[in-house]
Biotite code that builds the C-alpha atoms (Angstrom):
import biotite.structure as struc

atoms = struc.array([
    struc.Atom([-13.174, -77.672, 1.253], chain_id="A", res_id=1, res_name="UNK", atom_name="CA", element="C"),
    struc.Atom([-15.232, -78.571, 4.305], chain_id="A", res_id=2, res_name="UNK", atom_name="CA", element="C"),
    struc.Atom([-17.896, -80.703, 2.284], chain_id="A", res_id=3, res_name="UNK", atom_name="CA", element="C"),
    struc.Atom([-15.753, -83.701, 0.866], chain_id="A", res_id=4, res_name="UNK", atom_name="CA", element="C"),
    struc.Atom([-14.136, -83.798, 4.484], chain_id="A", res_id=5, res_name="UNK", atom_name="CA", element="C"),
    struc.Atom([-17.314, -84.269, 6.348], chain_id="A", res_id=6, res_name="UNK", atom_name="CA", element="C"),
    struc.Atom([-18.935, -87.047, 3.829], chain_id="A", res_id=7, res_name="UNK", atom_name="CA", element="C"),
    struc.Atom([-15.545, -89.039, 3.910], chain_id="A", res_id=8, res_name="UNK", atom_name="CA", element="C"),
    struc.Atom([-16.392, -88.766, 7.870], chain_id="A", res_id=9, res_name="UNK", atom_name="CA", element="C"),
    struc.Atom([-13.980, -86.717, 9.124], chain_id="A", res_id=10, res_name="UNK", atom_name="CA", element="C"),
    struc.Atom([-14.058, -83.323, 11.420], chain_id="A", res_id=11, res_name="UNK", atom_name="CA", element="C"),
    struc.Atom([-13.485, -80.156, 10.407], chain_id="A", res_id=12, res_name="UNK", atom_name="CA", element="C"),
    struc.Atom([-12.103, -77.148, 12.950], chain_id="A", res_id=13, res_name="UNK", atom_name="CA", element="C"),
    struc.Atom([-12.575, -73.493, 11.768], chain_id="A", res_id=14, res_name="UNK", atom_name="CA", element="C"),
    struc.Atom([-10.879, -70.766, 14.541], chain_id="A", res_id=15, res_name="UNK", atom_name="CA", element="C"),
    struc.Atom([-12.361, -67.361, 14.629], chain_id="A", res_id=16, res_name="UNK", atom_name="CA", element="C"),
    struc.Atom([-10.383, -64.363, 15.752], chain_id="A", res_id=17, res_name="UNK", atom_name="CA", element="C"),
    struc.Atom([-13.395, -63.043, 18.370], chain_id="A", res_id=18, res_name="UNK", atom_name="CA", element="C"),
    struc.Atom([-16.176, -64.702, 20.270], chain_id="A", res_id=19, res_name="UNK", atom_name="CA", element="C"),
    struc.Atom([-18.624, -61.977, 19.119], chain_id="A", res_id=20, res_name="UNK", atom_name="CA", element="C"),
    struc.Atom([-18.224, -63.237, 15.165], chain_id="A", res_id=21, res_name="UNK", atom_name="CA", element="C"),
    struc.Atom([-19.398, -67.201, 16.152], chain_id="A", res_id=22, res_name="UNK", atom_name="CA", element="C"),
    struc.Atom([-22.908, -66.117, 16.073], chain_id="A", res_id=23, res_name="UNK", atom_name="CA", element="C"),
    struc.Atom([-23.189, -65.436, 12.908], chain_id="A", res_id=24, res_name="UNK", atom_name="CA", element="C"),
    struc.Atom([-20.940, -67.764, 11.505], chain_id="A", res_id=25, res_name="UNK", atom_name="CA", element="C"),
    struc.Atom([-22.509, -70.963, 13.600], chain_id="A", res_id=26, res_name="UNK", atom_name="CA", element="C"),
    struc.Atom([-25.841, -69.842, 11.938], chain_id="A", res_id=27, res_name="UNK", atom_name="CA", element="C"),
    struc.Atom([-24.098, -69.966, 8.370], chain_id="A", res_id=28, res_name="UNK", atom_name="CA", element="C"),
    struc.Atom([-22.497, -73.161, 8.612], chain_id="A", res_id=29, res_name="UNK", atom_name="CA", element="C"),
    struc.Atom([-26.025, -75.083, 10.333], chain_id="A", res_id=30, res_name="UNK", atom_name="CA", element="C"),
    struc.Atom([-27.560, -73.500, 7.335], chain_id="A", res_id=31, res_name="UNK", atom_name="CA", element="C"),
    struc.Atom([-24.983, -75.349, 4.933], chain_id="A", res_id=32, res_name="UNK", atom_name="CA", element="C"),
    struc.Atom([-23.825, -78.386, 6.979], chain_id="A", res_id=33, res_name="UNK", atom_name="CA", element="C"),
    struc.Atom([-26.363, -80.704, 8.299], chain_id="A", res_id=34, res_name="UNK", atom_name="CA", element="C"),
    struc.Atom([-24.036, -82.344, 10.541], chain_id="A", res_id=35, res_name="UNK", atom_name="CA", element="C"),
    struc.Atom([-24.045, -81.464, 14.929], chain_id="A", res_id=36, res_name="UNK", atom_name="CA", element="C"),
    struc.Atom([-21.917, -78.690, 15.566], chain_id="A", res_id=37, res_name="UNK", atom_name="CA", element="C"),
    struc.Atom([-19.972, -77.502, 18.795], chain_id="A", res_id=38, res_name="UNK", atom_name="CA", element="C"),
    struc.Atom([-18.755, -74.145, 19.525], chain_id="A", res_id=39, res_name="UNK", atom_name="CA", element="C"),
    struc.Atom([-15.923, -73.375, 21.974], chain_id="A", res_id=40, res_name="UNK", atom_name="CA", element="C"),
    struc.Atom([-14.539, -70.010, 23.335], chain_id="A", res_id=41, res_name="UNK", atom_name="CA", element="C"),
    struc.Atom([-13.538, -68.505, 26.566], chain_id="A", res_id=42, res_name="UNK", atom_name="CA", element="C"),
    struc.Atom([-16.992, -67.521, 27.505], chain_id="A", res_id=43, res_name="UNK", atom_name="CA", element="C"),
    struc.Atom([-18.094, -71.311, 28.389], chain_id="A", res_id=44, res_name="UNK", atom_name="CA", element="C"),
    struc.Atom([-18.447, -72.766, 31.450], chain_id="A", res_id=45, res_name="UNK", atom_name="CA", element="C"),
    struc.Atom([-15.955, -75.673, 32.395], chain_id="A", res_id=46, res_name="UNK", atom_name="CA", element="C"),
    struc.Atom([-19.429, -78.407, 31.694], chain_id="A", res_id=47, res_name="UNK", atom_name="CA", element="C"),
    struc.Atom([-20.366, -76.493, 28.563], chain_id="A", res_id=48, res_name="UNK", atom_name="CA", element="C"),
    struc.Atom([-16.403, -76.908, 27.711], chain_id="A", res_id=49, res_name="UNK", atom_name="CA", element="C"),
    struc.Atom([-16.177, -80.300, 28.897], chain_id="A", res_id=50, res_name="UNK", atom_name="CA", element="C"),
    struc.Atom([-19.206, -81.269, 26.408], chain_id="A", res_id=51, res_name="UNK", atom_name="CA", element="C"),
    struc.Atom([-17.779, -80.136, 23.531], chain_id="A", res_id=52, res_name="UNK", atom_name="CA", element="C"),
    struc.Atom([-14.648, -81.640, 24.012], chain_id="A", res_id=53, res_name="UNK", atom_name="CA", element="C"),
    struc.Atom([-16.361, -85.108, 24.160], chain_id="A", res_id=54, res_name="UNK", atom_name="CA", element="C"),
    struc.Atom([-18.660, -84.202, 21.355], chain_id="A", res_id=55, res_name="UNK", atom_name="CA", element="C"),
    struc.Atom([-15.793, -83.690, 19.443], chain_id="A", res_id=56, res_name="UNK", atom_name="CA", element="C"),
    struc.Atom([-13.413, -87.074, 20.827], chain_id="A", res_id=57, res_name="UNK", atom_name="CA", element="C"),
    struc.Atom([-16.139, -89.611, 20.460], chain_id="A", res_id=58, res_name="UNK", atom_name="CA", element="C"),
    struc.Atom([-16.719, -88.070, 17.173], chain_id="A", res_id=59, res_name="UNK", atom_name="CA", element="C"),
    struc.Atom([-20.348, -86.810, 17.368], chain_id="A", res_id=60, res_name="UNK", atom_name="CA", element="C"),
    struc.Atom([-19.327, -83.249, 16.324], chain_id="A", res_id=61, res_name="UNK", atom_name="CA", element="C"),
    struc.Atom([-18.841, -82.689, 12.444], chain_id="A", res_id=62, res_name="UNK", atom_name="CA", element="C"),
    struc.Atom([-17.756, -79.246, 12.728], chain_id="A", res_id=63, res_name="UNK", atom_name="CA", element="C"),
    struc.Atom([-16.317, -77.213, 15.930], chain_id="A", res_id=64, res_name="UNK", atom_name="CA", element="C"),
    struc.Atom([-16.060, -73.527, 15.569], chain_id="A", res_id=65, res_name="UNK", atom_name="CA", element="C"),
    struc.Atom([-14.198, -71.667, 18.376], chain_id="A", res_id=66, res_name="UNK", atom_name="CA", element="C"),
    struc.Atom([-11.643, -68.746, 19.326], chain_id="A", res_id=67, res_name="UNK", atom_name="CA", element="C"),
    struc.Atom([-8.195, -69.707, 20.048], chain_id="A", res_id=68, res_name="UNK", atom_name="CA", element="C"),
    struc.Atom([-8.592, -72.534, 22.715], chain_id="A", res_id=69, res_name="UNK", atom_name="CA", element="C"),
    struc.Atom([-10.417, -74.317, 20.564], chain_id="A", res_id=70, res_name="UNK", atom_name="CA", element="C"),
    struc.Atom([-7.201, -75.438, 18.335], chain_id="A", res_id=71, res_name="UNK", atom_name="CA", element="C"),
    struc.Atom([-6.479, -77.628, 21.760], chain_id="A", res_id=72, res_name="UNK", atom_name="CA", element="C"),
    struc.Atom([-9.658, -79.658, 21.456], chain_id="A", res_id=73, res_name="UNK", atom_name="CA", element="C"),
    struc.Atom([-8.966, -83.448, 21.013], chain_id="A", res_id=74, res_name="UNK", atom_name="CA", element="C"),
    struc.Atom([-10.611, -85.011, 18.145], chain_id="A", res_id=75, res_name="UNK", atom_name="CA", element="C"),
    struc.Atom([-11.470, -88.131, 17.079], chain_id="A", res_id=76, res_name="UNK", atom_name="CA", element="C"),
    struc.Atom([-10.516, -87.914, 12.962], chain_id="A", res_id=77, res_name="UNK", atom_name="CA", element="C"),
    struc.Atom([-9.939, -84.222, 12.229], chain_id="A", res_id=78, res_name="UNK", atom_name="CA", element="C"),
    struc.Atom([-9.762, -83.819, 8.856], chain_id="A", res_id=79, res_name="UNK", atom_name="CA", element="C"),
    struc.Atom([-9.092, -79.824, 7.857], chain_id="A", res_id=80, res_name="UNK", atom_name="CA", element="C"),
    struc.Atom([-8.288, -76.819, 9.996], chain_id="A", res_id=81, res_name="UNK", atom_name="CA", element="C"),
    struc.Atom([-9.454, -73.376, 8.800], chain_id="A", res_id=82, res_name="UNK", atom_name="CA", element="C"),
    struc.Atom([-8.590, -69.896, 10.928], chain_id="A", res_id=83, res_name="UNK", atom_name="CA", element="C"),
    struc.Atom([-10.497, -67.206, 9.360], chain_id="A", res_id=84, res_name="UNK", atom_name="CA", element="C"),
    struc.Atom([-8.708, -63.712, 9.920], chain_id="A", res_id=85, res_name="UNK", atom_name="CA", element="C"),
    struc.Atom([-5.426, -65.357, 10.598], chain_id="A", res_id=86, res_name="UNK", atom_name="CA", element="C"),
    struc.Atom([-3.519, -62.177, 10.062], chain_id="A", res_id=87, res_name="UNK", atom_name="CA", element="C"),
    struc.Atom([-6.066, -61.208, 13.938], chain_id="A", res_id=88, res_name="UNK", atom_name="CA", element="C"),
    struc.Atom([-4.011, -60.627, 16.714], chain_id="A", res_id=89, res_name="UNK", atom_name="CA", element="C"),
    struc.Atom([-6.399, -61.825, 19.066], chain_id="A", res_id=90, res_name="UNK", atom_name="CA", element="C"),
    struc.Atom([-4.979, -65.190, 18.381], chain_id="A", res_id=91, res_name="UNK", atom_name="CA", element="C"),
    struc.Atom([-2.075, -64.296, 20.323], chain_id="A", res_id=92, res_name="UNK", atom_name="CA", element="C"),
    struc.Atom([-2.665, -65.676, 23.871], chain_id="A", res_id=93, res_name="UNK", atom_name="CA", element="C"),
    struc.Atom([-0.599, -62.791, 25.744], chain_id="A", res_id=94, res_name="UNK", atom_name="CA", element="C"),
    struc.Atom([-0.810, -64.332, 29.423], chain_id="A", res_id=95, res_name="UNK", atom_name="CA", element="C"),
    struc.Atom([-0.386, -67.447, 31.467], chain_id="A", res_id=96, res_name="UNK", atom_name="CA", element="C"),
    struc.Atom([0.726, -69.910, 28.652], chain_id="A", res_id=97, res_name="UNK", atom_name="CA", element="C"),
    struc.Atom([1.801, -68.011, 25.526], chain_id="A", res_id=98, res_name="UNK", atom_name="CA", element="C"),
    struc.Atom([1.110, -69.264, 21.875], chain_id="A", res_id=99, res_name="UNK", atom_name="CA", element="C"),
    struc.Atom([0.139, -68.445, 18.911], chain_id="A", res_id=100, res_name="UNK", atom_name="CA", element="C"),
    struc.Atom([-2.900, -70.222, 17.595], chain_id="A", res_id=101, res_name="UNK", atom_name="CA", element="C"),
    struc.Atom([-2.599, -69.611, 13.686], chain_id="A", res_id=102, res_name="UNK", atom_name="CA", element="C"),
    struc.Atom([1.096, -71.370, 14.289], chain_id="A", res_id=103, res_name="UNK", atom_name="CA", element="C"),
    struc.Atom([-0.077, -73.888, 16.502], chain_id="A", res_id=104, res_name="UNK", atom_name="CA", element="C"),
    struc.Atom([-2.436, -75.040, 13.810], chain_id="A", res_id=105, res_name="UNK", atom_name="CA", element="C"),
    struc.Atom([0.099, -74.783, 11.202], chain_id="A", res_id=106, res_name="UNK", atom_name="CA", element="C"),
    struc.Atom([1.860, -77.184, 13.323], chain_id="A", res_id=107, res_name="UNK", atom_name="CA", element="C"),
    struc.Atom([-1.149, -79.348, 14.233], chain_id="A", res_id=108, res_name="UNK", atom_name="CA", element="C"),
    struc.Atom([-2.071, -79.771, 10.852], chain_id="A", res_id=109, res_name="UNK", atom_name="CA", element="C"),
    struc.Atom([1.255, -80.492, 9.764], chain_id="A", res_id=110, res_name="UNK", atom_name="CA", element="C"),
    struc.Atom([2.502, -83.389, 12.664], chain_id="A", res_id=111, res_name="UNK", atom_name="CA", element="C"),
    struc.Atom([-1.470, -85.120, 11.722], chain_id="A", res_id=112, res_name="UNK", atom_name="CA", element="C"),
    struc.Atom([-0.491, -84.565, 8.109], chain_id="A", res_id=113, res_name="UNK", atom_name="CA", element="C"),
    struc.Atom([-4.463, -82.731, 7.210], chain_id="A", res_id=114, res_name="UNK", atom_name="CA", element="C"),
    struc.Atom([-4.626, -79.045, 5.201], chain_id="A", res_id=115, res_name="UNK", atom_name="CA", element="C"),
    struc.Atom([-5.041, -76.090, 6.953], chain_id="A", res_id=116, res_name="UNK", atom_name="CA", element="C"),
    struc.Atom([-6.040, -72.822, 5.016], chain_id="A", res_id=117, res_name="UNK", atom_name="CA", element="C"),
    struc.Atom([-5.236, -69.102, 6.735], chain_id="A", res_id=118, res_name="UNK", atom_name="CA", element="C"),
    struc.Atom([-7.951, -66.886, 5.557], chain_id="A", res_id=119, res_name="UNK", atom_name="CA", element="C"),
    struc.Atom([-7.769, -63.161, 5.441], chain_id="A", res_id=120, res_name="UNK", atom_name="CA", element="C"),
    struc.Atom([-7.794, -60.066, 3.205], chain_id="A", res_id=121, res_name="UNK", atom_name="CA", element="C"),
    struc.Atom([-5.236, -58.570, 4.374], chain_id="A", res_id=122, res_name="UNK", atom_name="CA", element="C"),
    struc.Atom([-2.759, -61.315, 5.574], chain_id="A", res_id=123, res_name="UNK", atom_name="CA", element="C"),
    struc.Atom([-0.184, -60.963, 7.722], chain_id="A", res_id=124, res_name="UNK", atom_name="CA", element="C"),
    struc.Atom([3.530, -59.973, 6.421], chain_id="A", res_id=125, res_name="UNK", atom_name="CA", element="C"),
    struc.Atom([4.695, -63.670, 7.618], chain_id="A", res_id=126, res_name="UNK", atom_name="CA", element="C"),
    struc.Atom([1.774, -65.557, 6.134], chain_id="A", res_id=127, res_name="UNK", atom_name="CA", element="C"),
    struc.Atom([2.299, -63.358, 2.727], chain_id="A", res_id=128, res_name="UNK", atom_name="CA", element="C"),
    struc.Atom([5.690, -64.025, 2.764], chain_id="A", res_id=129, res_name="UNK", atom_name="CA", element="C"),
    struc.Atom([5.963, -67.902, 3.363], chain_id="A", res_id=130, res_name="UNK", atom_name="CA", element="C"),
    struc.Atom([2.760, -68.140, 0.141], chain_id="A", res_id=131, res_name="UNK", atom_name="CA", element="C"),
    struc.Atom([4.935, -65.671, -1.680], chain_id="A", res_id=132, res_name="UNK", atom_name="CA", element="C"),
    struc.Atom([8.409, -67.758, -1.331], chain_id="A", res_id=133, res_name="UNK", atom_name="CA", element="C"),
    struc.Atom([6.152, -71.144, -2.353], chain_id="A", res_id=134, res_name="UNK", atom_name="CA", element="C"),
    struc.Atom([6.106, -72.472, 1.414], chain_id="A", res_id=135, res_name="UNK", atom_name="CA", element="C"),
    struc.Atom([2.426, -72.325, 1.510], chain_id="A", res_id=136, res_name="UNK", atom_name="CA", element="C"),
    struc.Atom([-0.311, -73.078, -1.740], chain_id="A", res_id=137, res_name="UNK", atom_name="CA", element="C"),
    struc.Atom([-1.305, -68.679, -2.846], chain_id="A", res_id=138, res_name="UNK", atom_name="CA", element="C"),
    struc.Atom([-4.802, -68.725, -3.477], chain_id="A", res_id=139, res_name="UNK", atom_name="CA", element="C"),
    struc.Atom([-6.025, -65.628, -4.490], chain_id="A", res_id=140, res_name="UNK", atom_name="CA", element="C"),
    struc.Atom([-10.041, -64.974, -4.389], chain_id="A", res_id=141, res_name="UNK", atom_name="CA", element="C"),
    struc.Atom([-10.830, -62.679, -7.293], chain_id="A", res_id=142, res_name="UNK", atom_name="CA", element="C"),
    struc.Atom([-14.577, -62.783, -7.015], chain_id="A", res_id=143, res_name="UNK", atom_name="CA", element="C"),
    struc.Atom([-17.164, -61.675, -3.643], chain_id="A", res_id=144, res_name="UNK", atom_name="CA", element="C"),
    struc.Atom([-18.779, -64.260, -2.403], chain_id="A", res_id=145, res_name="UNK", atom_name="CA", element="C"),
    struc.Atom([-23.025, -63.882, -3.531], chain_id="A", res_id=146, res_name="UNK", atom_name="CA", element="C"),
    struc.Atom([-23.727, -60.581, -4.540], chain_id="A", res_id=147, res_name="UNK", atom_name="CA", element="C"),
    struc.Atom([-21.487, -58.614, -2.683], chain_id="A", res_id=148, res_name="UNK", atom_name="CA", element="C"),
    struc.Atom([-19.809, -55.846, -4.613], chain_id="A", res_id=149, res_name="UNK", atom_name="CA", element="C"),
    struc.Atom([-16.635, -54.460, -4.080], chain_id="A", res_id=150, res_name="UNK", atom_name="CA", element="C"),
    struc.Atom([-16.397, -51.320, -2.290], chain_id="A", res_id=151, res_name="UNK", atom_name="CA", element="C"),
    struc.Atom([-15.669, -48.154, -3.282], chain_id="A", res_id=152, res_name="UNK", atom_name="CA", element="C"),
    struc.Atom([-12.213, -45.843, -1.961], chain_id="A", res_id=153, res_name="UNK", atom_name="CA", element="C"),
    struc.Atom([-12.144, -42.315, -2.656], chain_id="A", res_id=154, res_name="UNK", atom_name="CA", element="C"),
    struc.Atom([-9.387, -39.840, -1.338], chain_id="A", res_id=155, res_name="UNK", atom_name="CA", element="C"),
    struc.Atom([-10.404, -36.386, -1.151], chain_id="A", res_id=156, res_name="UNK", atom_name="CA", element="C"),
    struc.Atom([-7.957, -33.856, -1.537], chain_id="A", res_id=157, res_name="UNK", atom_name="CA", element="C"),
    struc.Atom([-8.610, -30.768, 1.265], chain_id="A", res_id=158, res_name="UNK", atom_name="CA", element="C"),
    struc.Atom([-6.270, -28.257, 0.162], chain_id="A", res_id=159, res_name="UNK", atom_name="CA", element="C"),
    struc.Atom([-7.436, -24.898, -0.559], chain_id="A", res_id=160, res_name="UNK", atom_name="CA", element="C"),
    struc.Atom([-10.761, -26.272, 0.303], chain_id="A", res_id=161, res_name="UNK", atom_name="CA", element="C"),
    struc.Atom([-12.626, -23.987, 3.180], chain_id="A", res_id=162, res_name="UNK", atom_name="CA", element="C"),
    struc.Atom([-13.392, -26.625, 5.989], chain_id="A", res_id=163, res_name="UNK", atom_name="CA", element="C"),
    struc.Atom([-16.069, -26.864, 8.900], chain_id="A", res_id=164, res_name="UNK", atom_name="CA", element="C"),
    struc.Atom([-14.341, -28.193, 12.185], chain_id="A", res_id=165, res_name="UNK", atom_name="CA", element="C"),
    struc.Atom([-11.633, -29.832, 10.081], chain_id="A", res_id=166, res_name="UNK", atom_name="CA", element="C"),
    struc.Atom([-14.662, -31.406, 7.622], chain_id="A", res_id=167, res_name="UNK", atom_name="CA", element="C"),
    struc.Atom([-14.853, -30.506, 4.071], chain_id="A", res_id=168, res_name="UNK", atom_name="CA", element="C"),
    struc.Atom([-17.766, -29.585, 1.704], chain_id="A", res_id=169, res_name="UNK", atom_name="CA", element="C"),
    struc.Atom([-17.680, -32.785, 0.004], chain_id="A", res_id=170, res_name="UNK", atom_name="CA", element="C"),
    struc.Atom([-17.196, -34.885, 2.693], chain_id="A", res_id=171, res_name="UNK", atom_name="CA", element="C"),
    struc.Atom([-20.231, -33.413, 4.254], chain_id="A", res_id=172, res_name="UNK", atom_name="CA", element="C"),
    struc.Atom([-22.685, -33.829, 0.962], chain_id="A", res_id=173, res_name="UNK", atom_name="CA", element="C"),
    struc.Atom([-21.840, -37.330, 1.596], chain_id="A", res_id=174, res_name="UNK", atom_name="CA", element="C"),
    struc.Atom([-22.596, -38.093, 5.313], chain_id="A", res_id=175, res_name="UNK", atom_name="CA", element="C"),
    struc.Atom([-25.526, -36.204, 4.717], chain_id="A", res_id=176, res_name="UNK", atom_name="CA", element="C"),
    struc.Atom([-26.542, -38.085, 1.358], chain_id="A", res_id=177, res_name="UNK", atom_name="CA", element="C"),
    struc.Atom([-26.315, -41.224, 3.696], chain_id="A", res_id=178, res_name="UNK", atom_name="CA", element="C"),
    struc.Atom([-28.303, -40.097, 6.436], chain_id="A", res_id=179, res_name="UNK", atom_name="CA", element="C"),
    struc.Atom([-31.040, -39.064, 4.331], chain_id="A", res_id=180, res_name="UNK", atom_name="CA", element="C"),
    struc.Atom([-31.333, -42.367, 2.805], chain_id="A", res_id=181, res_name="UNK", atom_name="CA", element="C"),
    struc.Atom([-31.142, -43.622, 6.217], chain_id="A", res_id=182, res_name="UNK", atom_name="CA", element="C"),
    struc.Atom([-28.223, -45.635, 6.456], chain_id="A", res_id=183, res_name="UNK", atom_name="CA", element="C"),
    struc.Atom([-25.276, -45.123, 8.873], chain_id="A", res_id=184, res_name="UNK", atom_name="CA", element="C"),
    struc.Atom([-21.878, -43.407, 8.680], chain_id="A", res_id=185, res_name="UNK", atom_name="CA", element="C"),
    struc.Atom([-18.668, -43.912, 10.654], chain_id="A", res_id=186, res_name="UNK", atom_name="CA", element="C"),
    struc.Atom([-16.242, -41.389, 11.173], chain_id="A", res_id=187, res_name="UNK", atom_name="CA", element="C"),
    struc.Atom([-12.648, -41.828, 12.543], chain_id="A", res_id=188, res_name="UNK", atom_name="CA", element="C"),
    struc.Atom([-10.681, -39.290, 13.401], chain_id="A", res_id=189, res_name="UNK", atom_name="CA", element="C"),
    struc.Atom([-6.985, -39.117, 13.327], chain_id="A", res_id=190, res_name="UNK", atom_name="CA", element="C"),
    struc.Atom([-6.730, -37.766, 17.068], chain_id="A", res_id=191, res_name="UNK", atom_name="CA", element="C"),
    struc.Atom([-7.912, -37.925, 20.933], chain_id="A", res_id=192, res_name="UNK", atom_name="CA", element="C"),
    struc.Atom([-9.904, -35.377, 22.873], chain_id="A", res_id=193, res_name="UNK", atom_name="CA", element="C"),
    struc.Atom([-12.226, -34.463, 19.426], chain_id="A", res_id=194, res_name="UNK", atom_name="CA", element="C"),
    struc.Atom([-15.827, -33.926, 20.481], chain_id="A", res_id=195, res_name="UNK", atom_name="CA", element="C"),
    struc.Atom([-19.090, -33.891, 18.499], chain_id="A", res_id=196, res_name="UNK", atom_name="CA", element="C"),
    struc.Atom([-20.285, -30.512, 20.022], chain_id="A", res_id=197, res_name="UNK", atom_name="CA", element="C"),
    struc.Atom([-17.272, -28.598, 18.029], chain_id="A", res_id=198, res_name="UNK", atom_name="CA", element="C"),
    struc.Atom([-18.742, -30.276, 14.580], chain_id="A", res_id=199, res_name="UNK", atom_name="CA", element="C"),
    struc.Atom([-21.686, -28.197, 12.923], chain_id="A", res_id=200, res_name="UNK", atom_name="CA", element="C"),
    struc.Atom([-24.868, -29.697, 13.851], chain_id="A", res_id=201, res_name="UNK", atom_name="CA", element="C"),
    struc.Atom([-26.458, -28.844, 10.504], chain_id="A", res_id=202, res_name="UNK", atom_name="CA", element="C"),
    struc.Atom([-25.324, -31.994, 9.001], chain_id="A", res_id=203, res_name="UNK", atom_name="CA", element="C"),
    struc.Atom([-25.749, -34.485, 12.014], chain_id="A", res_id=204, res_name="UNK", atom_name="CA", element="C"),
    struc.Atom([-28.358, -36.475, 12.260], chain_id="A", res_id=205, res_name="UNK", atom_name="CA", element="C"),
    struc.Atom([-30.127, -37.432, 15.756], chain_id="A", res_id=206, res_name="UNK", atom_name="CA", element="C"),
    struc.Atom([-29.678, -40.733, 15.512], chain_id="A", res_id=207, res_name="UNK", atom_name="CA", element="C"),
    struc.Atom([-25.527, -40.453, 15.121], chain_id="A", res_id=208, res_name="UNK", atom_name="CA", element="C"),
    struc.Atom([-24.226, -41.330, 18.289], chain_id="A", res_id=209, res_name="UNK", atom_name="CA", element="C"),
    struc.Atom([-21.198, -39.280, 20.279], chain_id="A", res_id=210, res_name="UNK", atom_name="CA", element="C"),
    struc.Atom([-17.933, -41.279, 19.312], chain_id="A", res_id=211, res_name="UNK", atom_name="CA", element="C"),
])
């Protein structure tokens, strides 16, 4: 969607839910786009801000990717708005002036008449609704991107089983069949004030650290 934008000369804008996912995503798109691209979030300095915002008005930014703020960055000929995550609450700015940035951009895109795509795999019930009654175009990715697989769910059921510190036999054969192939394993737990010490150590591995 982004490449016939940029080579008809326009911008694009793509909003990420958290400052800690532009990283990786600023490395993807230099990889893909060989145009200059600007990043903007809350954790800029009111020059570094300032720059962008120019880069992005006198048109010498292709692509700016950026948090929430970012949506109020003045461009010269923006061509397509994307929020990844949409259905992320962090796009709710709770203090000071309140908004909501995926409904801002709804509303940007719409008043400078460009598309706008809300990404997410598990959308929120507002989003799903409005593609459901026809408001907004349903597009429905059946395939991972590359050679991602998709993952795996299974529900074990505990009863009658005999279980360590609330863990059951199965459940331990796998955390430990992870750990000896060296990968990592996240637990959650469905209450407060649980502690590592009351789990049996036989299964733990050193490198698992306290939750």
């Amino acid at each position: 969607m982004i490449k016939p934008i940029l080579e008809r000369g326009q911008q694009a804008l793509v909003l990420v839910p958290e400052i800690g996912l532009t990283p990786q995503t600023i490395n993807r798109f230099r990889k893909r786009f060989n145009v200059p691209i600007e990043v903007i979030h809350s954790g800029l300095n009111d020059t570094e801000r300032l720059n962008a915002w120019l880069s992005a008005r006198d048109k010498v930014a292709g692509i700016v990717i950026g948090t929430r703020s970012a949506l109020l960055t003045p461009f010269a000929d923006l061509g397509i708005i994307i929020v990844d995550e949409e259905h992320d609450t962090s796009y709710k700015q709770q203090d000071s002036l309140r908004y909501h940035a995926r409904d801002v951009a709804v509303m940007r895109a719409n008043k400078e008449q460009i598309p706008i795509i809300l990404g997410s795999a598990t959308p929120s019930i507002e989003t799903l609704q409005n593609a459901l009654a026809g408001k907004y175009h349903h597009l429905i990715l059946s395939q991972r991107a590359g050679l991602a697989v998709p993952t795996t769910n299974k529900v074990i059921d505990v009863k009658g089983q005999f279980l360590e510190a609330g863990l059951s036999a199965p459940l331990i054969a796998e955390l430990r069949r992870h750990l000896e192939a060296g990968n990592q394993v996240m637990l959650f737990l469905n209450r407060r004030g649980f502690s590592l010490p009351h789990v049996p150590r036989m299964w733990l591995d050193s490198r698992m650290s306290p939750l």
